[in-house]
DRENZAKOL-485137 format. One record per residue: chain; residue in three letters; x, y, z of N, C-alpha, C in turn. Coordinates in steps of 0.05 Angstrom, whole numbers, plus 5000, padded with zeros to 4 digits. Layout:
chaine_residu_neast_nnorth_nup_caeast_canorth_caup_ceast_cnorth_cup
A_ALA_X_Y_Z_X_Y_Z_X_Y_Z .
...
***
This chain:
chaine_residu_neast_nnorth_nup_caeast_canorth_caup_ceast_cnorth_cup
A_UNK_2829_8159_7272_2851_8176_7281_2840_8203_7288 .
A_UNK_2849_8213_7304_2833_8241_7321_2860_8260_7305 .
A_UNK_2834_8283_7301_2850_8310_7289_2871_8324_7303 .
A_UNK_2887_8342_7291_2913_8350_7312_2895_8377_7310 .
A_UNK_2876_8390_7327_2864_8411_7317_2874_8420_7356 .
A_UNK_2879_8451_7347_2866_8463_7385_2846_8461_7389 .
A_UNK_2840_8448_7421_2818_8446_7434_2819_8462_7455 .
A_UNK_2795_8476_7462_2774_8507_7476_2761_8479_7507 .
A_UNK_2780_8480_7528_2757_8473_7540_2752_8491_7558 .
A_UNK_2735_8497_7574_2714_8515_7595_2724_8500_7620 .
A_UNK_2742_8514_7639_2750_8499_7667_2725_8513_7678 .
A_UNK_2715_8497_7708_2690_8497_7713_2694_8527_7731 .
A_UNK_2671_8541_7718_2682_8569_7737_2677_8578_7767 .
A_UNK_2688_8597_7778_2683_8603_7802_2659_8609_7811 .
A_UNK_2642_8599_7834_2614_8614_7831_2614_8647_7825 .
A_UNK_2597_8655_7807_2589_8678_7809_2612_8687_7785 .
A_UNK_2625_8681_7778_2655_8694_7753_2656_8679_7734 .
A_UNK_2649_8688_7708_2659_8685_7682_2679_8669_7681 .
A_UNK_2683_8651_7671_2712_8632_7669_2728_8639_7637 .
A_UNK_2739_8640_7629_2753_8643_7597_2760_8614_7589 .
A_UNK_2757_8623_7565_2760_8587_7563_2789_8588_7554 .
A_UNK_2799_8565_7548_2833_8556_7561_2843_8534_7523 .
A_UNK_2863_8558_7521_2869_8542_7501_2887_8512_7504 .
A_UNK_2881_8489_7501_2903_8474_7497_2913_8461_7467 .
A_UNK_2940_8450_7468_2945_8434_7438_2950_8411_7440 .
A_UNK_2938_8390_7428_2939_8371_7425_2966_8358_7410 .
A_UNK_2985_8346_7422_3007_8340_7411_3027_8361_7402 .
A_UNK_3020_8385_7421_3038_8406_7412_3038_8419_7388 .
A_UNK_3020_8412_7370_3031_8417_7352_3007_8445_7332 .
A_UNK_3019_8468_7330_3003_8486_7314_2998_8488_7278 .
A_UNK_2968_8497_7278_2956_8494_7245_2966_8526_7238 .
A_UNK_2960_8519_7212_2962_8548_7199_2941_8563_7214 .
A_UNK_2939_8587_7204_2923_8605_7217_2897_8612_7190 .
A_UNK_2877_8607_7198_2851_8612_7178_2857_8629_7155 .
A_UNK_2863_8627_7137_2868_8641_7111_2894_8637_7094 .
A_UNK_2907_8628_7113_2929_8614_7104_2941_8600_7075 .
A_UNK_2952_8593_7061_2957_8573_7048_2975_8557_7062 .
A_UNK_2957_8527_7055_2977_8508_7075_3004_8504_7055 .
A_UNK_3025_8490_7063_3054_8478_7055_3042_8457_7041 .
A_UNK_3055_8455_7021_3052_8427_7011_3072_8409_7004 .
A_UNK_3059_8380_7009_3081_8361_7016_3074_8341_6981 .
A_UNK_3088_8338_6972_3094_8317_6960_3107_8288_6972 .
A_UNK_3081_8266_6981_3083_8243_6995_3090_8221_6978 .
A_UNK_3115_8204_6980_3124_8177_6963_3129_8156_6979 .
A_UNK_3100_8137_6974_3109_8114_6991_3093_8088_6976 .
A_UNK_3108_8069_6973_3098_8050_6958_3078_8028_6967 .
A_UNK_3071_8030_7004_3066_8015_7015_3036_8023_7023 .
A_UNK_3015_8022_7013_2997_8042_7012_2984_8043_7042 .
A_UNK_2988_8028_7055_2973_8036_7087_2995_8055_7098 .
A_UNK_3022_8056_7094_3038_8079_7104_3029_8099_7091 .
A_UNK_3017_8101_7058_3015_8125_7047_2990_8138_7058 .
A_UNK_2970_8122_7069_2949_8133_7076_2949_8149_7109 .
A_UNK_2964_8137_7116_2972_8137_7150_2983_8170_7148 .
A_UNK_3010_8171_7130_3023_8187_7135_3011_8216_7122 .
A_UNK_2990_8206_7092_2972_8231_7089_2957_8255_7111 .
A_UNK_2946_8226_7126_2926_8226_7145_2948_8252_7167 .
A_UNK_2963_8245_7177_2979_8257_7190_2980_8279_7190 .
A_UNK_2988_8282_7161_2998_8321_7145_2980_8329_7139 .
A_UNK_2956_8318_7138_2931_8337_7120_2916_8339_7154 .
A_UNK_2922_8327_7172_2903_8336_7203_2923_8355_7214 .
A_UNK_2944_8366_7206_2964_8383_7213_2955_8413_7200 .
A_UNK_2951_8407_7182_2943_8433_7166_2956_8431_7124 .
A_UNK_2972_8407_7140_2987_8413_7106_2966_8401_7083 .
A_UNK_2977_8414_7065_2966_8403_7035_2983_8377_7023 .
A_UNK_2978_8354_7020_2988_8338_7012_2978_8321_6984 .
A_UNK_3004_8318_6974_3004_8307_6950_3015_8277_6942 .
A_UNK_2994_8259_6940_3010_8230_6954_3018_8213_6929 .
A_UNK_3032_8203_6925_3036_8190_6911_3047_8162_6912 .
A_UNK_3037_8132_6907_3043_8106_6905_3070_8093_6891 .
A_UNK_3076_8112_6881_3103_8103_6861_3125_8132_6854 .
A_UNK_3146_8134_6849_3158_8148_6840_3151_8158_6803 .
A_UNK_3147_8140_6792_3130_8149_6767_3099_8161_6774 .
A_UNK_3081_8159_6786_3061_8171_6795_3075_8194_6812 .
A_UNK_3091_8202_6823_3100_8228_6839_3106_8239_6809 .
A_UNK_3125_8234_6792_3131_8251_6773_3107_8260_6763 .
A_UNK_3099_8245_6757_3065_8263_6742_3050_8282_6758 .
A_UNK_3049_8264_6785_3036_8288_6801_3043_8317_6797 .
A_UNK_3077_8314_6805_3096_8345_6808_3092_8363_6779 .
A_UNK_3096_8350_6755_3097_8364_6736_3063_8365_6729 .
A_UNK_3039_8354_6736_3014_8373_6736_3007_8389_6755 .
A_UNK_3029_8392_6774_3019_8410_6797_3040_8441_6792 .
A_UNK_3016_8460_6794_3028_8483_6788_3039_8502_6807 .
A_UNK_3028_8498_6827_3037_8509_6850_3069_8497_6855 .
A_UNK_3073_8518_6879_3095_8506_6902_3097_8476_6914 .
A_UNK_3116_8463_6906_3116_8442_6930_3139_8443_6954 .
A_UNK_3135_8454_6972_3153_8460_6989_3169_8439_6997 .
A_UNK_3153_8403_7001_3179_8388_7011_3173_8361_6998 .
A_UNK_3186_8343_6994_3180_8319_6979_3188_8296_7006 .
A_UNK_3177_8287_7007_3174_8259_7034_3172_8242_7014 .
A_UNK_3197_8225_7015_3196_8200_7003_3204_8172_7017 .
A_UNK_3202_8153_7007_3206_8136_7007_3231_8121_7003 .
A_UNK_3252_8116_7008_3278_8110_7003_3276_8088_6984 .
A_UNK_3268_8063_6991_3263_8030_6970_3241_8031_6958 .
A_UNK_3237_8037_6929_3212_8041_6926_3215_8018_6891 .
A_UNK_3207_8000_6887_3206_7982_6862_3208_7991_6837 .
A_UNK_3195_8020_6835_3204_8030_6805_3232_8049_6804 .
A_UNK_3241_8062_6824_3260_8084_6834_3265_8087_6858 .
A_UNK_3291_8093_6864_3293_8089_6900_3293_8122_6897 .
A_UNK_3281_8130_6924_3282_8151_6938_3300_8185_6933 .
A_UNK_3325_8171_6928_3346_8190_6919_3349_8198_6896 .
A_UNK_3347_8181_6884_3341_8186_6850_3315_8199_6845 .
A_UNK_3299_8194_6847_3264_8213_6843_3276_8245_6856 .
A_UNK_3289_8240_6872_3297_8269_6898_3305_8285_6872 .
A_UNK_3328_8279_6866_3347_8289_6843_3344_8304_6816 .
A_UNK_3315_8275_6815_3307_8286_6785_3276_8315_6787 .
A_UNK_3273_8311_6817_3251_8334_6822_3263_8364_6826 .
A_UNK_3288_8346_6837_3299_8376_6846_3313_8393_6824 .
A_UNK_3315_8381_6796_3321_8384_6771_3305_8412_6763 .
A_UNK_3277_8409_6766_3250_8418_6760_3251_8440_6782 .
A_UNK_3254_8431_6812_3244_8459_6830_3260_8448_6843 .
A_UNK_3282_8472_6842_3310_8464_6855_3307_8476_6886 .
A_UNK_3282_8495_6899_3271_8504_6926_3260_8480_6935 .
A_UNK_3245_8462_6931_3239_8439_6944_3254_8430_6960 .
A_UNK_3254_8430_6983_3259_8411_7007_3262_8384_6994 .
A_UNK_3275_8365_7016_3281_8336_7014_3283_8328_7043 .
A_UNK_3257_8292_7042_3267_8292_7071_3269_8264_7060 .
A_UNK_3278_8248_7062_3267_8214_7057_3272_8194_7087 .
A_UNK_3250_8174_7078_3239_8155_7105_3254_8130_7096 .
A_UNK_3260_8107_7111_3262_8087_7115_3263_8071_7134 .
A_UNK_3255_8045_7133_3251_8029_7152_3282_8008_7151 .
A_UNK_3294_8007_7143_3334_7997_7141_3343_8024_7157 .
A_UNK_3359_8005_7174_3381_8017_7185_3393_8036_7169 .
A_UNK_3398_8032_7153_3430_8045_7139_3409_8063_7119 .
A_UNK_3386_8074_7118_3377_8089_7104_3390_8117_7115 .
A_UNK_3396_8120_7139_3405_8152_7137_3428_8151_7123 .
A_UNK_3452_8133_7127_3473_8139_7099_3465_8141_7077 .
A_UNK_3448_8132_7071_3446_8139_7034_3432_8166_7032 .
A_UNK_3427_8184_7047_3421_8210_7044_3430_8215_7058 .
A_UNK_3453_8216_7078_3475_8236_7086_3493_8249_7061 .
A_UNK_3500_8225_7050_3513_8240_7015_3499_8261_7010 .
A_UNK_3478_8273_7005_3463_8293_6992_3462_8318_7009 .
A_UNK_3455_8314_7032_3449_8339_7049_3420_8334_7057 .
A_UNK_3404_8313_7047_3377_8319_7051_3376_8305_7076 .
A_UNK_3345_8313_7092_3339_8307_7116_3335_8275_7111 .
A_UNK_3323_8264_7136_3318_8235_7135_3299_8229_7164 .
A_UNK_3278_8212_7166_3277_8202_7189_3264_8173_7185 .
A_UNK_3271_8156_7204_3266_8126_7214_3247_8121_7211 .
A_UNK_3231_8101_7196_3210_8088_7201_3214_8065_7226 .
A_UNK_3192_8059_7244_3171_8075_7239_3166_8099_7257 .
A_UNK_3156_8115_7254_3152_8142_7270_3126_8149_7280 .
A_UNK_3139_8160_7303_3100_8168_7318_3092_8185_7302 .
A_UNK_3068_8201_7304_3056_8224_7287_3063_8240_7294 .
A_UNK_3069_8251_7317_3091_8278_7333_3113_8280_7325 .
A_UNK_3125_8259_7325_3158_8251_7314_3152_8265_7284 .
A_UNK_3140_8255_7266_3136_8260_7244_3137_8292_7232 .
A_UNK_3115_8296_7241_3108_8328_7249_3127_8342_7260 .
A_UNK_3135_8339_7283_3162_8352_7288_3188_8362_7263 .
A_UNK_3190_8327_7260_3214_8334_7237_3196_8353_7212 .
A_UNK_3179_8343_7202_3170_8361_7185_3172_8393_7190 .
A_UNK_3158_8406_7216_3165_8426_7207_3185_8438_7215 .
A_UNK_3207_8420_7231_3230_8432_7226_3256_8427_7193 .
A_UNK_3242_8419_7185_3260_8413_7148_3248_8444_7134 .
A_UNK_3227_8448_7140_3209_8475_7130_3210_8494_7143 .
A_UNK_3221_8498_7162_3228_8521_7177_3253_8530_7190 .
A_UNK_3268_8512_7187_3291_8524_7183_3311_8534_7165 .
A_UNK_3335_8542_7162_3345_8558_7150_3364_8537_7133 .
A_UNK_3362_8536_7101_3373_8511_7085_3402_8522_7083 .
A_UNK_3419_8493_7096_3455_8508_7095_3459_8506_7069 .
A_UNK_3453_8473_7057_3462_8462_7037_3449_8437_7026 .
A_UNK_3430_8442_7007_3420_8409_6993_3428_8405_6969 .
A_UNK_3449_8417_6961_3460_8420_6939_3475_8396_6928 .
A_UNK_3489_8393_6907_3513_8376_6900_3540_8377_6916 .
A_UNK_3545_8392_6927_3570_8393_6946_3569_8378_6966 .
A_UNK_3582_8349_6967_3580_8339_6987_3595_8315_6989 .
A_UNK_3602_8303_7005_3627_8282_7015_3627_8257_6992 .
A_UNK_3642_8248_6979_3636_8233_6965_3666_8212_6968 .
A_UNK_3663_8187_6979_3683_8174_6989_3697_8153_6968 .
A_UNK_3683_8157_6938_3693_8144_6917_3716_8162_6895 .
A_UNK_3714_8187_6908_3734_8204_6900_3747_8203_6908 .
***
C-alpha cells in the first residue's frame, strides 16, 4: 500500500529558468506538520486483516494508532495508555462486546474521546444513532475513511452525551 505522504515533483523547466517544484497531495489528504504530535486513534476490530488494513491507513496519514483485536484487549490498551486518546474506531459486532458497550464503558474513563463505530450490517448506523456517535459503512475506501476521520476530530462536538432519543420510553 503506497503512503498518503506530499509528493515534490519538478515540471520540466523552461529552457534557461529555474522551475519550482510543485506541491501535489495524494488523495487529498494532509499530515501533521513535522513536530507535531499525531491524534491518536484507538482501533477495534476483531477481524484482523481489517485491523491491519485500517492501521495501515491512520498510521500513513500521520495518526498514532492504537489497535486493538478484541474489546477486552482495547480496555487494557486504553487504561495503560497515558496519553490522550482522541477517538475510538470501533467495531460494532465484536464476540466478546459489541461496539456500543466498550464506547460507553471508555467514555466512562475519558469522557473527551470521540466515538465513531464501523460496520458491515445495514442497520449498524441505527444502533449508534441512539448515542450521538459518528458511524461509517464498511467497507470503505481509504479516502472515505480518512475523510470521515478527520472530520469526527475536527469538528465542533454538539452532543455525544446521554441525551438522546430513546423510543422505549
Amino acid at each position: 500500500m503506497a503512503a498518503i505522504r506530499p509528493r515534490i515533483t519538478s515540471p520540466a523547466p523552461p529552457e534557461n529558468a529555474l522551475a519550482r517544484p510543485v506541491l501535489t497531495w495524494i488523495d487529498s489528504m494532509a499530515l501533521p506538520l513535522k513536530g507535531e504530535v499525531p491524534e491518536t486513534i484507538l482501533v477495534v476490530e476483531d477481524d484482523p486483516a481489517i485491523l491491519t488494513l485500517v492501521q495501515a491507513i491512520l498510521e500513513n496519514a500521520g495518526f498514532e494508532v492504537l489497535a486493538a483485536s478484541s474489546a477486552e484487549n482495547a480496555t487494557r490498551v486504553e487504561a495503560q495508555f497515558a496519553r490522550t486518546i482522541h477517538l475510538l474506531l470501533s467495531d460494532i459486532m465484536m464476540p466478546d462486546m459489541c461496539g456500543p458497550d466498550l464506547a460507553e464503558a471508555l467514555k466512562q474513563r475519558r469522557p473527551e474521546m470521540r466515538v465513531m463505530l464501523m460496520s458491515g450490517y445495514a442497520d449498524g448506523a441505527m444502533l449508534v444513532l441512539n448515542h450521538g456517535w459518528h458511524f461509517i459503512q464498511k467497507p470503505f475506501l481509504p479516502a472515505s475513511l480518512l475523510a470521515r476521520v478527520i472530520d469526527v476530530l475536527h469538528t465542533k462536538v454538539l452532543d455525544q452525551g446521554t441525551d438522546h432519543f430513546d423510543p422505549r420510553q
